[in-house]
C-alpha positions as CSV (number, residue, x, y, z in Angstrom):
1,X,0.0,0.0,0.0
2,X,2.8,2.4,0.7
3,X,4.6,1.5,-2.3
4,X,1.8,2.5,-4.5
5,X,0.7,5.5,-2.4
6,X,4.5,6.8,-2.7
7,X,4.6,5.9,-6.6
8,X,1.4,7.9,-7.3
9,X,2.6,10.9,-5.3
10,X,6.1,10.9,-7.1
11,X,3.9,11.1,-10.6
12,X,1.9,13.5,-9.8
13,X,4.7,15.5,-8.7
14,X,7.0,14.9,-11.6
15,X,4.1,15.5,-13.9
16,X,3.1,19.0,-12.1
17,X,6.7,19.5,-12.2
18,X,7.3,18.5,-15.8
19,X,4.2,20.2,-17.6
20,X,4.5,23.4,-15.2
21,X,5.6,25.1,-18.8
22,X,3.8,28.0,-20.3
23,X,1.0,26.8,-22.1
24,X,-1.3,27.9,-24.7
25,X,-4.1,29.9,-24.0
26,X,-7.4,29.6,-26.5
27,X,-6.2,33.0,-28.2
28,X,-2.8,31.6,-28.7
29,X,-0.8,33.9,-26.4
30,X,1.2,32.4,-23.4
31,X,-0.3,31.7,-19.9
32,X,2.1,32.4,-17.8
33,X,2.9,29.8,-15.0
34,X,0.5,30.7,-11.7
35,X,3.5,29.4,-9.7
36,X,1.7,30.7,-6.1
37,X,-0.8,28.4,-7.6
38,X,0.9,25.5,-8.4
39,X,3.2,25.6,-5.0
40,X,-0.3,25.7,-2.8
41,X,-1.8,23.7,-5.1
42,X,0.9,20.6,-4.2
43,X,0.5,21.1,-0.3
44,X,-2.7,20.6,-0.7
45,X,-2.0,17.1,-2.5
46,X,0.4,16.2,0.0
47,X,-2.2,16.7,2.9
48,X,-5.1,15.2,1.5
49,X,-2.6,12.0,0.0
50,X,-1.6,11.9,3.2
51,X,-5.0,11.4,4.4
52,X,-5.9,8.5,2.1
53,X,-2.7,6.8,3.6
54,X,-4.5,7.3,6.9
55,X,-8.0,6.1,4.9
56,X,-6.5,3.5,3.6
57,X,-5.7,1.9,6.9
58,X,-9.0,2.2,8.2
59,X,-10.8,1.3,5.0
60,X,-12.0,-2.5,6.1
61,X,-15.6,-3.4,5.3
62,X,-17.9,-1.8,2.4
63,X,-19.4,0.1,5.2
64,X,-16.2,1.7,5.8
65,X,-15.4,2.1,1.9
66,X,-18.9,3.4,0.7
67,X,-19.9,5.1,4.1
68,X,-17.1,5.9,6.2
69,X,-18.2,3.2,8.9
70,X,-21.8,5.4,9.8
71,X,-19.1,7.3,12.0
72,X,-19.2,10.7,10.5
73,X,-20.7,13.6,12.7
74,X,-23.4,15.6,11.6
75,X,-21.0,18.9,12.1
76,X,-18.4,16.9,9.7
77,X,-21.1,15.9,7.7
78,X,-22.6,19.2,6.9
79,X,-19.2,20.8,5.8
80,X,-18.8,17.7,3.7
81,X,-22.0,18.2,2.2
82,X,-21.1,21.9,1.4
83,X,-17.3,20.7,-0.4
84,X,-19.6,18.3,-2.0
85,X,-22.3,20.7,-3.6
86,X,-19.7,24.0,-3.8
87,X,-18.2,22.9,-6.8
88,X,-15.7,25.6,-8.5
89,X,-18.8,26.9,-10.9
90,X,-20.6,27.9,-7.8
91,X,-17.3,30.3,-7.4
92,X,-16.7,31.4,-10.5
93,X,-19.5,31.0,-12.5
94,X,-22.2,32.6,-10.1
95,X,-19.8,35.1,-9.0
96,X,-19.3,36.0,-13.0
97,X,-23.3,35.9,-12.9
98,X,-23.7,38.1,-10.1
99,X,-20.6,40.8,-11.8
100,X,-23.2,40.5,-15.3
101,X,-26.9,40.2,-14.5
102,X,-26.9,41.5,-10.9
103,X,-29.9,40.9,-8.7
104,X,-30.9,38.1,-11.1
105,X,-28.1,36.1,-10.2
106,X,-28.8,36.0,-6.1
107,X,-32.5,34.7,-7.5
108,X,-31.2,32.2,-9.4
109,X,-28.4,30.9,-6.0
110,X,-31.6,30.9,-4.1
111,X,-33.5,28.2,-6.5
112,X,-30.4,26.3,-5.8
113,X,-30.6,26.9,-1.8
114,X,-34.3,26.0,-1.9
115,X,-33.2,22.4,-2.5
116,X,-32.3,22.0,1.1
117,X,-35.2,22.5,3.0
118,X,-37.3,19.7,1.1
119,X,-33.7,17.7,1.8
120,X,-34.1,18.2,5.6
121,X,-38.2,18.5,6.0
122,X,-39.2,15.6,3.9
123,X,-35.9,13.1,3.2
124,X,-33.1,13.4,5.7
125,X,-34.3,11.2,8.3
126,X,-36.0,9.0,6.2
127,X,-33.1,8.4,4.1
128,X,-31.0,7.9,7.3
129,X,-33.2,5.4,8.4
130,X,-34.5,3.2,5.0
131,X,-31.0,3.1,3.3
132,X,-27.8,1.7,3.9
133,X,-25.3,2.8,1.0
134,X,-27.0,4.2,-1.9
135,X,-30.5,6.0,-2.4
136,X,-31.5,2.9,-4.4
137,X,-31.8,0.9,-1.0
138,X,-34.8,3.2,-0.2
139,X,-37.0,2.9,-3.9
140,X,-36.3,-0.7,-3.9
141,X,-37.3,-1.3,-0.1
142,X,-40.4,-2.9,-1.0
143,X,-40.5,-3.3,-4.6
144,X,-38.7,-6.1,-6.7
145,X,-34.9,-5.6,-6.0
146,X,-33.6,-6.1,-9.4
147,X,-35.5,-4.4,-11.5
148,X,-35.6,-1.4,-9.7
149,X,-32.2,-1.2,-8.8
150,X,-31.3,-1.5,-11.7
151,X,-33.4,1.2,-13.2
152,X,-32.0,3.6,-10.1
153,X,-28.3,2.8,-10.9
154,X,-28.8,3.2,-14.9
155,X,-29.9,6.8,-13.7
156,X,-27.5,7.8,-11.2
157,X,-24.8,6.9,-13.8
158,X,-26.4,9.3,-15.9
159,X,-26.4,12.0,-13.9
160,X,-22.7,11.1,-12.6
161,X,-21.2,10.8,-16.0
162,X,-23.1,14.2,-17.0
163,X,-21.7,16.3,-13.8
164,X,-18.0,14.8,-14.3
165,X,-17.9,15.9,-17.6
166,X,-18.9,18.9,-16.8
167,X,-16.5,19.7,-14.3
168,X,-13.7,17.6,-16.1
169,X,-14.0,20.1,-18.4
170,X,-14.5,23.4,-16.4
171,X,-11.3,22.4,-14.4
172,X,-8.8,21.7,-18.0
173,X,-10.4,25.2,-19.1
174,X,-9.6,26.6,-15.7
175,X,-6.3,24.8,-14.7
176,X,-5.0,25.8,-18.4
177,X,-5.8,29.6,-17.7
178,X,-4.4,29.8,-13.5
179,X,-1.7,27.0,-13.7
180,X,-0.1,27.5,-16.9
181,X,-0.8,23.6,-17.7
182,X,-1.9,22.1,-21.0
183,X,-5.7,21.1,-21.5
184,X,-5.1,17.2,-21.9
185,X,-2.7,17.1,-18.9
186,X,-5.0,19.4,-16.2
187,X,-7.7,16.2,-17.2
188,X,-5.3,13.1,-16.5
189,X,-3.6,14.9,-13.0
190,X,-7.3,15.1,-11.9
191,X,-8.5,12.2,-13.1
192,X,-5.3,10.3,-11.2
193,X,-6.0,11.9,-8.4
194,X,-9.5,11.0,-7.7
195,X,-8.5,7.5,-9.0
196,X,-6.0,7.4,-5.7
197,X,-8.1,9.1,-3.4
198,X,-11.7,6.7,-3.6
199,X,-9.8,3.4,-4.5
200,X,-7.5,3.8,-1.9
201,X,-9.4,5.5,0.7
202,X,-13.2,5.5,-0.1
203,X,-15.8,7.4,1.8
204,X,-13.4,8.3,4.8
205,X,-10.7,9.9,2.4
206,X,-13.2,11.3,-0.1
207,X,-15.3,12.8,3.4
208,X,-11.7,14.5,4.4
209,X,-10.5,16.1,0.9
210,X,-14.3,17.9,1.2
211,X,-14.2,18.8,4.6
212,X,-10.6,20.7,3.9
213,X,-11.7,22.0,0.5
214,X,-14.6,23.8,2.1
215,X,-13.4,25.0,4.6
216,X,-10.2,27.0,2.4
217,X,-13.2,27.4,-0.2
218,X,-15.3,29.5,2.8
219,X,-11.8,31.0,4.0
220,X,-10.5,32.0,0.7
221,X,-13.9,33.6,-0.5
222,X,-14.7,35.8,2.9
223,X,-11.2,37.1,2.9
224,X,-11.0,38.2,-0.5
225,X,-15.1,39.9,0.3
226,X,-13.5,41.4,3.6
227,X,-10.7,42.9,1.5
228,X,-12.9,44.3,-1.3
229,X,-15.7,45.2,1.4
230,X,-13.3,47.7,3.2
231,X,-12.9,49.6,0.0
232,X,-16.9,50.7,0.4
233,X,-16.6,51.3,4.5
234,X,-18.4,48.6,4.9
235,X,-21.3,50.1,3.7
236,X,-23.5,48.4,1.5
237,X,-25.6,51.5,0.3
238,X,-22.4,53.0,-0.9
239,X,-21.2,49.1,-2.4
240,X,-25.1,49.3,-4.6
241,X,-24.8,53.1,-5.3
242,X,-21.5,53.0,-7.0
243,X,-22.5,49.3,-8.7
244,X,-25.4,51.0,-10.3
245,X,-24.0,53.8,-11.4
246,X,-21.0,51.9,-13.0
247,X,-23.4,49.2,-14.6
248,X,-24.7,49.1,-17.7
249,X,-27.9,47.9,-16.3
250,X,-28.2,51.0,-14.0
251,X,-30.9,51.2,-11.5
252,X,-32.3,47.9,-12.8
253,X,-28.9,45.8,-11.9
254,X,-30.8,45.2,-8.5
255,X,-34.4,44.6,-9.9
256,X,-35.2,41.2,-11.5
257,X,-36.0,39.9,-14.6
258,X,-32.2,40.7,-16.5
259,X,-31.5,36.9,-16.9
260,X,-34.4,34.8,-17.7
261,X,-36.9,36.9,-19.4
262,X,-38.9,33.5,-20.6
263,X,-41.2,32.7,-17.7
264,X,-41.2,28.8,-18.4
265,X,-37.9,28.9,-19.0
266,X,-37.2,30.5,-15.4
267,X,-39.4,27.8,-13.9
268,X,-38.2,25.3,-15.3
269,X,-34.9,26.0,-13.9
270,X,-35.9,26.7,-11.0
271,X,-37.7,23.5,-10.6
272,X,-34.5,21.8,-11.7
273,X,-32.3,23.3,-9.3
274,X,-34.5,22.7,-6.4
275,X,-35.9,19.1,-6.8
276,X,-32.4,18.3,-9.1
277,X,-30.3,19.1,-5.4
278,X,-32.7,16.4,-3.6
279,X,-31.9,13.8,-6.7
280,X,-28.3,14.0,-6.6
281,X,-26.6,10.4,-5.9
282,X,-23.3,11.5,-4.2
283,X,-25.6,14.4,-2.2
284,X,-28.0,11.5,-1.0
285,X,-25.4,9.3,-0.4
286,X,-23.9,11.1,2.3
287,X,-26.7,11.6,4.5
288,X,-25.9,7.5,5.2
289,X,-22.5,8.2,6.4
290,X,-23.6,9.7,10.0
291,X,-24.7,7.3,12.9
292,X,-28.6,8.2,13.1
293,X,-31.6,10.4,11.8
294,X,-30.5,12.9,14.4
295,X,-27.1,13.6,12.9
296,X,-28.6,13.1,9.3
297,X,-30.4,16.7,9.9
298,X,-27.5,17.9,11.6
299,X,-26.0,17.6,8.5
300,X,-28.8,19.6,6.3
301,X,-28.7,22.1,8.9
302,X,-25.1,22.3,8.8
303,X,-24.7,22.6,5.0
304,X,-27.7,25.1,4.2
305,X,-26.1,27.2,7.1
306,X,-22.4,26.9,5.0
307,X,-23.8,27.0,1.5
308,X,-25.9,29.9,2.3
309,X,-23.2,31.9,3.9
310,X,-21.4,31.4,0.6
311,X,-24.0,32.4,-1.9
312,X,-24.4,35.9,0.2
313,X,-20.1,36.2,0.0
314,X,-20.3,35.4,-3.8
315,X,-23.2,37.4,-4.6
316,X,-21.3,40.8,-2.5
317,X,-17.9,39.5,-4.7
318,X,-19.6,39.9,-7.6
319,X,-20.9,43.0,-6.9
320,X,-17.4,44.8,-5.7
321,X,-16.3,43.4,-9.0
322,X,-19.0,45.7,-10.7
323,X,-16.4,48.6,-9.8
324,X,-12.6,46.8,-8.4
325,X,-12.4,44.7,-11.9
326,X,-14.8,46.4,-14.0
327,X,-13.2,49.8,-13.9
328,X,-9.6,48.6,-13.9
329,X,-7.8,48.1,-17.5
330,X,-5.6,45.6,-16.0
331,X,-8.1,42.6,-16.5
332,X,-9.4,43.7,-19.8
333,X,-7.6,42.2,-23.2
334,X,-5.6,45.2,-24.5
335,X,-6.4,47.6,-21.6
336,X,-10.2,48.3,-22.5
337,X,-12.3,48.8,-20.1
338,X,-15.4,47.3,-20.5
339,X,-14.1,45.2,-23.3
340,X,-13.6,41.2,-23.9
341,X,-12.5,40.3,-19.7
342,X,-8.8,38.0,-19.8
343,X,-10.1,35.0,-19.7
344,X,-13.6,34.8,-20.0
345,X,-16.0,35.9,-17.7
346,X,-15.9,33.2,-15.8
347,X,-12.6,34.5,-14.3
348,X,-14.0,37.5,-12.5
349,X,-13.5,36.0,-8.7
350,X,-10.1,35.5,-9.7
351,X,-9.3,38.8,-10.7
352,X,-10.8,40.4,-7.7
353,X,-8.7,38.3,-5.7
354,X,-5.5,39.7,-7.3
355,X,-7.0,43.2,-7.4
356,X,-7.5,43.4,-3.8
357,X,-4.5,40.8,-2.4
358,X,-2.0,40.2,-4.9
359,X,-0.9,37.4,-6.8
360,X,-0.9,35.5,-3.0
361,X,-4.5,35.5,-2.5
362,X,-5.5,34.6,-6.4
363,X,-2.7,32.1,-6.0
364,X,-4.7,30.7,-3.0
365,X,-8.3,30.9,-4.8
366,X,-7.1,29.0,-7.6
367,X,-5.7,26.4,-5.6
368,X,-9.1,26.3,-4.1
369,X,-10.8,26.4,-7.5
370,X,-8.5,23.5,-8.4
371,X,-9.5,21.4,-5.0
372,X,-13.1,22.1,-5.2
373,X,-13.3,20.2,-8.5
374,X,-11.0,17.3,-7.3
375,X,-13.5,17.3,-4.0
376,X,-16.6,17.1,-6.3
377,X,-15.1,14.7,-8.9
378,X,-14.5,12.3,-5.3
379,X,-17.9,12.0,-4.5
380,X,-19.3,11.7,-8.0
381,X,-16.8,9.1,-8.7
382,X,-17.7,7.0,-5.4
383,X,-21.6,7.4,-6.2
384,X,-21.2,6.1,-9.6
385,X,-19.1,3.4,-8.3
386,X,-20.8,2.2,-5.7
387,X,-24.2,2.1,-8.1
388,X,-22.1,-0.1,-9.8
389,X,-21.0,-2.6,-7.3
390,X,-23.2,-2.2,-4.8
391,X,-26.5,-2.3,-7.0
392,X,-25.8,-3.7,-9.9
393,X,-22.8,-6.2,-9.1
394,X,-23.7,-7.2,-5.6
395,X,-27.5,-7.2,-5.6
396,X,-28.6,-8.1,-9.5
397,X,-26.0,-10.2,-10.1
398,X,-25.1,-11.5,-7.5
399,X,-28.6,-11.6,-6.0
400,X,-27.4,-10.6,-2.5
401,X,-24.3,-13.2,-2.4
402,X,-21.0,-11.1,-2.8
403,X,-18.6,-10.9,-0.1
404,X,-17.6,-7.3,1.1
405,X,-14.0,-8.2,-0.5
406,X,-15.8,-8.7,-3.6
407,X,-18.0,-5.7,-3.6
408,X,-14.9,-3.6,-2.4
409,X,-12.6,-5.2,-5.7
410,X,-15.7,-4.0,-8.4
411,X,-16.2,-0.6,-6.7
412,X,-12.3,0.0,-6.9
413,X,-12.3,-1.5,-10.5
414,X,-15.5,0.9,-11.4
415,X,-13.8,3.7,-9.6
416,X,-10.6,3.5,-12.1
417,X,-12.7,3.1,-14.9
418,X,-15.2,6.0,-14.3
419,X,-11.7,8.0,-13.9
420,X,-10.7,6.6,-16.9
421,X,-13.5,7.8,-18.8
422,X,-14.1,11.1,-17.1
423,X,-10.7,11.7,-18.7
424,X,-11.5,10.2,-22.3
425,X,-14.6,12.4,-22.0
426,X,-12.9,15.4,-20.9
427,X,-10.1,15.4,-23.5
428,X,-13.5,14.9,-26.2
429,X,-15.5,17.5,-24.8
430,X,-13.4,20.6,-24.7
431,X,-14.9,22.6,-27.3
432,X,-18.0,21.9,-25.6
433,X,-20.6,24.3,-24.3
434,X,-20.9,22.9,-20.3
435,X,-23.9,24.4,-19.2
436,X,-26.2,21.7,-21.2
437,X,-24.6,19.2,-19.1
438,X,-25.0,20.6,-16.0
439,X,-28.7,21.4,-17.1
440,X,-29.4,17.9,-18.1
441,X,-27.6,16.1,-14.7
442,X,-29.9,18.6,-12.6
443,X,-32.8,17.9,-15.0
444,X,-31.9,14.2,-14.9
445,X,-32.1,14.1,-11.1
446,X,-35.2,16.0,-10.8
447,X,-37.1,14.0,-13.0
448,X,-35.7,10.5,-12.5
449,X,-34.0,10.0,-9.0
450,X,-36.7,12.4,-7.3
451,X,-39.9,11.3,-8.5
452,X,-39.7,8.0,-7.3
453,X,-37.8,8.3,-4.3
454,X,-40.0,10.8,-2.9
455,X,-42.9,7.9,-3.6
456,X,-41.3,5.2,-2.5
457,X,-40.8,7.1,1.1
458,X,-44.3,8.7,0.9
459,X,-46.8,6.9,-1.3
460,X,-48.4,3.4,-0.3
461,X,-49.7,3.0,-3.6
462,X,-46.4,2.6,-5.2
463,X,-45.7,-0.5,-7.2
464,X,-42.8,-2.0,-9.1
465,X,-44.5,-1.3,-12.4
466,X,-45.0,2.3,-11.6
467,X,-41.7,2.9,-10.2
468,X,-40.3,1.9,-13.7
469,X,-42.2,3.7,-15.8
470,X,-41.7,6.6,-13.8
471,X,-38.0,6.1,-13.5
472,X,-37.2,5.4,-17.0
473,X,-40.0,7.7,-18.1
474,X,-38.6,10.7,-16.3
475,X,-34.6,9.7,-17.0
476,X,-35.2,9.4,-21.5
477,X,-37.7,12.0,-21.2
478,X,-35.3,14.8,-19.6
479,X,-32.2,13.2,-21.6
480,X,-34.4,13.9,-24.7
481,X,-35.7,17.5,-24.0
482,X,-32.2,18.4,-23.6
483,X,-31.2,16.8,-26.5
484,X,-33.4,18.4,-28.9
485,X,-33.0,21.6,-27.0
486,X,-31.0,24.7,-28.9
487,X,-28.4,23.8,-26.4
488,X,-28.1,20.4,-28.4
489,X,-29.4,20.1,-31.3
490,X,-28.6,23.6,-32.6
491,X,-25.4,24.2,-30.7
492,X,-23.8,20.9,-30.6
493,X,-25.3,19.1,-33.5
494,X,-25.3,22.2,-35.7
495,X,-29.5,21.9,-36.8
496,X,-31.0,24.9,-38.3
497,X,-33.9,24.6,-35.6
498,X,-34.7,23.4,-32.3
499,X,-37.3,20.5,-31.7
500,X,-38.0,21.5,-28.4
501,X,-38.6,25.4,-28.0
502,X,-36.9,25.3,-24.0
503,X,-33.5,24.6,-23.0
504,X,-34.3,23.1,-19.2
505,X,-36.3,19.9,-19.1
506,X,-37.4,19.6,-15.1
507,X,-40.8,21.4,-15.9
508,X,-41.6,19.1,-19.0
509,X,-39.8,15.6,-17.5
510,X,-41.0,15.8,-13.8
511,X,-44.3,15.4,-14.3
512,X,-44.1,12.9,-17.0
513,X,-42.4,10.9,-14.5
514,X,-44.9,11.2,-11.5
515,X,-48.0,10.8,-14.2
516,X,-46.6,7.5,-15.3
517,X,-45.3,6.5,-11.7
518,X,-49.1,7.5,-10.8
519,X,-51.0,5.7,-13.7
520,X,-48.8,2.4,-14.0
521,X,-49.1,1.3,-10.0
522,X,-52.8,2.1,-10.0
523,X,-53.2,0.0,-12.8
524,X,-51.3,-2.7,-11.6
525,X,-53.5,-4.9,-9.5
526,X,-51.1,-8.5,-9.4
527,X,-50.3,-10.4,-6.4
528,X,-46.8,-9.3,-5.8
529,X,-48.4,-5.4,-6.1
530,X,-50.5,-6.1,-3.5
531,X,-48.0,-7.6,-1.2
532,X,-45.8,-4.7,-2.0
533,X,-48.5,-1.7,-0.8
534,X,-48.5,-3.6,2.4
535,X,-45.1,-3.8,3.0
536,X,-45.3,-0.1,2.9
537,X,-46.8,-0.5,6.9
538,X,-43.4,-2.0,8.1
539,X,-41.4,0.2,5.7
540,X,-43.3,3.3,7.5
541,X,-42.2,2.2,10.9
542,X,-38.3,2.0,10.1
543,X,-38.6,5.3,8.2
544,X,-39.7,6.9,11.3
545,X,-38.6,4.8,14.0
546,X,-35.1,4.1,12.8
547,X,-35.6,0.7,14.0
548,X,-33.9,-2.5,12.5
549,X,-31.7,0.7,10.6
550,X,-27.8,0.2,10.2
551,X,-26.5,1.9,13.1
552,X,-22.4,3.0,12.9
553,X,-19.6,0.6,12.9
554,X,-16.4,1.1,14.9
């Protein structure tokens, strides 16, 4: 173990070492080499390798490997949570939303922080108590194991593959701009590295690298607020004054309707982001590392505390940009003001961080940026694995016979070859437009993973037939809204004209997938649906009971 822990250290070194070159940036000028960046970047490494030695050593059964052993405490939890769903768009790209569209922007970071409270009012405990590793434990409680597990996995590893392409790709774009790195080598360091840290350490390493990343995520973000902030007094009348008077939305940069002026367009996201954040598998798998219900809404309470602290730091960076970045030539390609920004937009945090504490604090920030991925790439990578062995492997397969040794071997081997193809997919997609993908995972996990998990804990009436049709009726129904989107089919696939007049699917797909849940388990009237609605009497009492539930291991 130490031998292959030292080997994969020494590579990664070499390679950050070996590729720290200039590189070439989309315009074809050099990047210089973010050397602050790379230096805090590799301590970082060290620490959190360091940890999945320590992992490693504790890492016995699947509990252990999938859920850190149940031992996790809702405190831990909750910051864990918050690496976990703080990915490095929710830096960068809402802080870029807030410097464009304003007030618009803090609407749109509260669709995603009304997630939470449906996560701690109507799932937390229940999820706590009903499942054991993944939220396919709970739909398939009652109903026919096989079938339905398999139907949850095939989803989860649609909305997994989606998000890590997404962020395999937003971390090459950004690791090539901040490090100095090539495209093709920013995707194999972080690919290698998530390999080491679940294979090796699982849920307890995985747990760790988010706990760390949040907290220098939360640290790195207030100080570089605190440091703009003192350049208005502290004032936020004066912050808003100058803003709107800099802005070339004016008085209505703090008035909605900037962003989304299609209504169903604006629902539809909104419903996406808020039922998407309770349909997430490696969200809703960590709510079954903690030792009871009680520290399950710890945890919720926890994260929305963290996350929402974070959206109000972003949303006040973004507007201090308005006037630190916006009016200094500096960050603008060939001195403009108000031109193209270096780097995209997407790079605004990163130039307020250099505006108001040198080349120190962006180093720092993008040595966050660059963790923040590697922390959500972790727990995507364990959630797609462990739908793999655990589901699919382990109970369809295997129909409930593997040994943990066994299940621990496929979730390792499905580990290295979801990193494997994050990276394949990453190198393919870098021309590609992101934001579809993130659309379609939250879309995906709003219309498939929520609608019949929400049943399966609420509604008696829930069959095995309907849990299929609803599952596979809301997973190809979102897939193909966004696919015939102008996102897709215009965009990507180069069409003259969309098929499908709205870009986000949750408003179309959702319902689609509770109708059919609805219509095909009242129609069902076998024998096995019969025994199945009254199962739903002894799956009631665990859900609120906790009884019979899998309680921590040492």
């Amino acid at each position: 173990m130490m031998h292959r822990l030292t080997s994969a250290i020494t590579l990664l070194f070499l390679s950050g070492l070996a590729f720290a070159g200039p590189a070439m940036d989309a315009a074809g000028a050099k990047q210089a080499t973010n050397w602050h960046a790379i230096i805090m970047f590799l301590i970082f490494v060290a620490m959190t390798m360091g940890i999945t030695y320590w992992a490693a050593g504790r890492t016995k059964s699947t509990a252990d490997f999938y859920t850190a052993g149940g031992g996790i405490t809702g405190f831990q939890n909750g910051l864990a949570i918050a690496g976990d769903y703080m990915s490095a768009a929710t830096l960068l790209g809402l802080t870029a939303m807030a410097y464009t569209a304003g007030y618009d922007a803090y609407i749109y970071m509260l669709a995603f922080f009304a997630g939470w409270p449906i996560i701690l009012f109507l799932m937390a405990e229940r999820l706590r108590n009903l499942g054991r590793f993944t939220f396919a434990d709970i739909t398939s409680y009652r109903l026919d194991q096989g079938k339905v597990r398999t139907m949850a996995a095939i989803s989860s590893l649609v909305v997994v593959v989606f998000y890590l392409i997404a962020q395999m790709v937003g971390a090459g774009q950004l690791i090539k701009l901040l490090f100095g790195l090539d495209y093709n080598i920013a995707i194999f360091v972080v690919g290698i590295l998530m390999m080491v840290y679940v294979t090796l350490g699982g849920m307890v390493a995985t747990t760790w690298v988010q706990i760390i990343k949040a907290c220098m995520l939360l640290f790195g973000g207030t100080l570089t607020l605190i440091l703009a902030y003192t350049q208005f007094g502290f004032s936020l009348t004066e912050l808003l004054t100058q803003a709107e008077a800099l802005h070339k939305l004016g008085p209505k940069l703090m008035a909605p309707g900037s962003l989304l002026a299609d209504p169903i367009t604006a629902i539809s996201l909104g419903l996406g982001l808020m039922f998407g954040t309770a349909g997430l598998p490696h969200i809703l798998m960590r709510f079954f590392t903690v030792g009871n219900a009680k520290e399950a809404r710890k945890s919720v309470l926890y994260a929305s505390g963290f996350v929402g602290f974070f959206f109000n730091v972003i949303f006040l960076m973004g507007l201090c940009a308005i006037i630190i970045v916006g009016q200094n030539p500096e960050f603008f390609e060939g001195g403009v003001v108000g031109g193209k920004i270096i780097g995209g937009g997407n790079m605004v945090a990163m130039h307020l961080a250099k505006a108001v504490g040198g080349n120190m604090l962006l180093g720092f920030l993008a040595a966050v940026a660059f963790a923040t991925i590697l922390a959500v790439v972790s727990g995507l990578a364990l959630a797609g694995a462990s739908a793999i062995s655990h589901d699919i492997y382990a109970r369809v397969i295997r129909k409930g016979q593997a040994t943990e040794k066994e299940e621990i071997r496929v979730s390792r081997f499905a580990t290295i070859g979801l990193g494997m193809l994050a990276i394949v997919l990453g190198i393919l997609f870098e021309k590609m437009n992101i934001a579809f993908m993130v659309g379609l995972a939250f879309g995906v996990a709003a219309a498939a993973n929520f609608p019949v998990l929400i049943l399966s804990m609420y509604w008696k009436g829930l069959t095995t037939r309907g849990a299929l049709w609803g599952g596979y009726g809301g997973v190809i129904s979102a897939v193909l809204f966004v696919l015939f989107s102008k996102s897709v089919w215009v965009d990507v696939l180069g069409n003259k004209a969309a098929l499908f007049p709205y870009t986000q699917p949750a408003l179309f797909a959702m319902p689609i997938a509770f109708i059919f849940a609805y219509i095909f388990s009242k129609s069902d009237t076998g024998p096995r649906s019969k025994l199945e609605k009254e199962a739903f009497e002894d799956q009631y009492v665990r859900a609120q009971t906790g009884f019979g539930a899998s309680g921590a291991s040492h």
